[in-house]
C-alpha positions as CSV (number, residue, x, y, z in Angstrom):
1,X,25.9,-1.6,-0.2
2,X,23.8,0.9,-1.8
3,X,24.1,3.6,1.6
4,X,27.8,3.5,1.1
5,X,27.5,5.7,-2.0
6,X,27.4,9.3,-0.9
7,X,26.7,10.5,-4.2
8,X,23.2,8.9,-3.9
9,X,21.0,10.7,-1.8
10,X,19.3,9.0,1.7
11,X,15.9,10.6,0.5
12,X,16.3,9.4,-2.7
13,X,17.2,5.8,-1.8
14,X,14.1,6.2,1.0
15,X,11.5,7.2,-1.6
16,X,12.8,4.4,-4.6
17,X,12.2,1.9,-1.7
18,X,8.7,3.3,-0.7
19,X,7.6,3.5,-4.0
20,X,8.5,-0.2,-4.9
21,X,6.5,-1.1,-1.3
22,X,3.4,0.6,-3.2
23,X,3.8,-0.7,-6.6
24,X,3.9,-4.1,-4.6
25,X,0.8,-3.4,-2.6
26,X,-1.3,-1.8,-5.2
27,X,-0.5,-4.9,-7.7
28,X,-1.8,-6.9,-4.7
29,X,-5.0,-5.0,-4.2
30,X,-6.0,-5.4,-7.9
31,X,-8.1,-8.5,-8.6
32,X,-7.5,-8.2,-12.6
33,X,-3.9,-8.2,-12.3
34,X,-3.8,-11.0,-9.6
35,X,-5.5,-12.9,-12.6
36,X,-3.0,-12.0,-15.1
37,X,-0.3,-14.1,-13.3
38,X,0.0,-17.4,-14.8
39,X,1.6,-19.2,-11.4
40,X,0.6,-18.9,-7.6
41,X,4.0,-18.6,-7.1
42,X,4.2,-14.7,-8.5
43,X,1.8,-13.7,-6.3
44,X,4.1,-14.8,-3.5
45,X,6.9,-13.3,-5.0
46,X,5.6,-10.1,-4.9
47,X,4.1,-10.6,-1.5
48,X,7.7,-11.2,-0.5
49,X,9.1,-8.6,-2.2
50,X,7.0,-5.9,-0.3
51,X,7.8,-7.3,2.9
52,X,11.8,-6.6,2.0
53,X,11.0,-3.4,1.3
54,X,9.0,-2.4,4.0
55,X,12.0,-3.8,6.1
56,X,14.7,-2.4,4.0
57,X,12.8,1.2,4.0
58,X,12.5,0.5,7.8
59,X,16.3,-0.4,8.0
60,X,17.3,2.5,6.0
61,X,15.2,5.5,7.1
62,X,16.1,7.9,9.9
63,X,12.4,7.7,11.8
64,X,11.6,4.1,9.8
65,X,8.9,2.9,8.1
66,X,6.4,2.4,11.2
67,X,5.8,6.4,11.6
68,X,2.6,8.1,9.9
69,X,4.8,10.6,7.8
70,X,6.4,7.7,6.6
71,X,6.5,6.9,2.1
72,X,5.5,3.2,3.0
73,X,1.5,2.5,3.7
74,X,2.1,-0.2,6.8
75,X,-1.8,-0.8,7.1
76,X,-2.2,-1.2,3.6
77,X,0.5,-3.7,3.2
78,X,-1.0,-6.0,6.5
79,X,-4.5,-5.6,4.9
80,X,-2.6,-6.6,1.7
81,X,-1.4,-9.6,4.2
82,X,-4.0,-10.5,5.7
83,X,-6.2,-10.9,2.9
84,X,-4.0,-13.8,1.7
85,X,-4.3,-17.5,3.2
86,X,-2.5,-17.7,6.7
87,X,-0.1,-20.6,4.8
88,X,1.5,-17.8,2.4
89,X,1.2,-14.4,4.7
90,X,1.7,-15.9,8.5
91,X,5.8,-16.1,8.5
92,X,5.6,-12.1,6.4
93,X,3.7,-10.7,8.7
94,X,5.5,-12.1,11.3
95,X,8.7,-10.7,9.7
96,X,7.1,-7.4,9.8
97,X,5.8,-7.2,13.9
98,X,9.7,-8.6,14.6
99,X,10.9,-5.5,12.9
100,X,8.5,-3.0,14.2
101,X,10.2,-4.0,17.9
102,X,13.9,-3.8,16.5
């Protein structure tokens, strides 16, 4: 919906996306912050929420979000993944590798 505005920049819409990816990520990489959250379920949220992004970002930009040059840290995010138990991160990271391929 939001590409059909021509007033609004690709880059900008690319970068807004990777940037969210990161806030995601790095809120995810930081133990003290992970302890702020009163319920599991916000951690899952945001795990979710990255995984959109990443796709969306993917979706959106001309080379997607599975090149080095590209605003979105993949390897980050699946280490981000991966650290979490397979019950909460199996079906995201799953999500991911079906995108990488489409």
């Amino acid at each position: 919906l939001f590409l059909q505005h021509k007033e609004i920049p690709l880059e900008q819409t690319t970068e807004t996306l990777g940037t969210m990816a990161k806030v995601c990520q790095k809120m995810l990489e930081n133990p003290d912050l992970i302890a702020r959250f009163r319920r599991e379920e916000t951690q899952l949220f945001i795990l979710r929420v990255m995984v959109a992004l990443v796709i969306l970002y993917d979706h959106v930009h001309p080379v997607g979000a599975f090149v080095k040059a590209s605003n979105v840290d993949i390897k980050g995010c699946v280490k981000v993944l991966k650290d979490q138990p397979a019950s909460s991160s199996e079906n995201l990271l799953n999500a991911l590798r079906w995108v990488k391929y489409f």
